[in-house]
C-alpha positions, 0 to 999 in steps of 0.5 A: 452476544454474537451479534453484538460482538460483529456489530461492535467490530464493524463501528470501531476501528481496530488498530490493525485497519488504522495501520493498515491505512498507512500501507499501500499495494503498488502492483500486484502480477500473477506468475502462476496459478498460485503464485503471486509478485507483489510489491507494496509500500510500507513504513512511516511517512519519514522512511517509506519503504517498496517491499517486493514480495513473492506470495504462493501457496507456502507462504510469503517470500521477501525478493527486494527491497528498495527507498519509495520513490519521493514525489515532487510536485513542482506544480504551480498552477496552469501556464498562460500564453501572454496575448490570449 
């Protein structure tokens, strides 16, 4: 039954990887032995949100919190040089 249960978890997706989907790590920087800052990009697609986190040995601390920056892309194919 084990077994079954393991190789069910493997083939469907759970709701927690389906979310986890929607979540980016956007840095991550050691500052000591234990300690970690990281920042991350959550939320839905309308509202994204950079969340940077102090993650150590005690637990999960909040430090800021900002409006993920919107990427424009004003692309709109390659230039040409006239005469080539």
């Amino acid at each position: 039954m084990p077994f079954l249960i393991r190789w069910l978890k493997a083939r469907v997706p759970s709701a927690a990887r389906v979310a986890g989907q929607q979540n980016r790590v956007i840095s991550a920087v050691a500052v000591g032995p234990h300690q970690k800052v990281v920042t991350v990009e959550v939320g839905p697609e309308s509202a994204r949100v950079w969340l940077t986190l102090g993650v150590g040995s005690n637990g999960i601390t909040c430090l800021h919190t900002a409006a993920a920056p919107t990427v424009v892309h004003d692309y709109d194919g390659p230039s040409t040089v006239p005469g080539v």
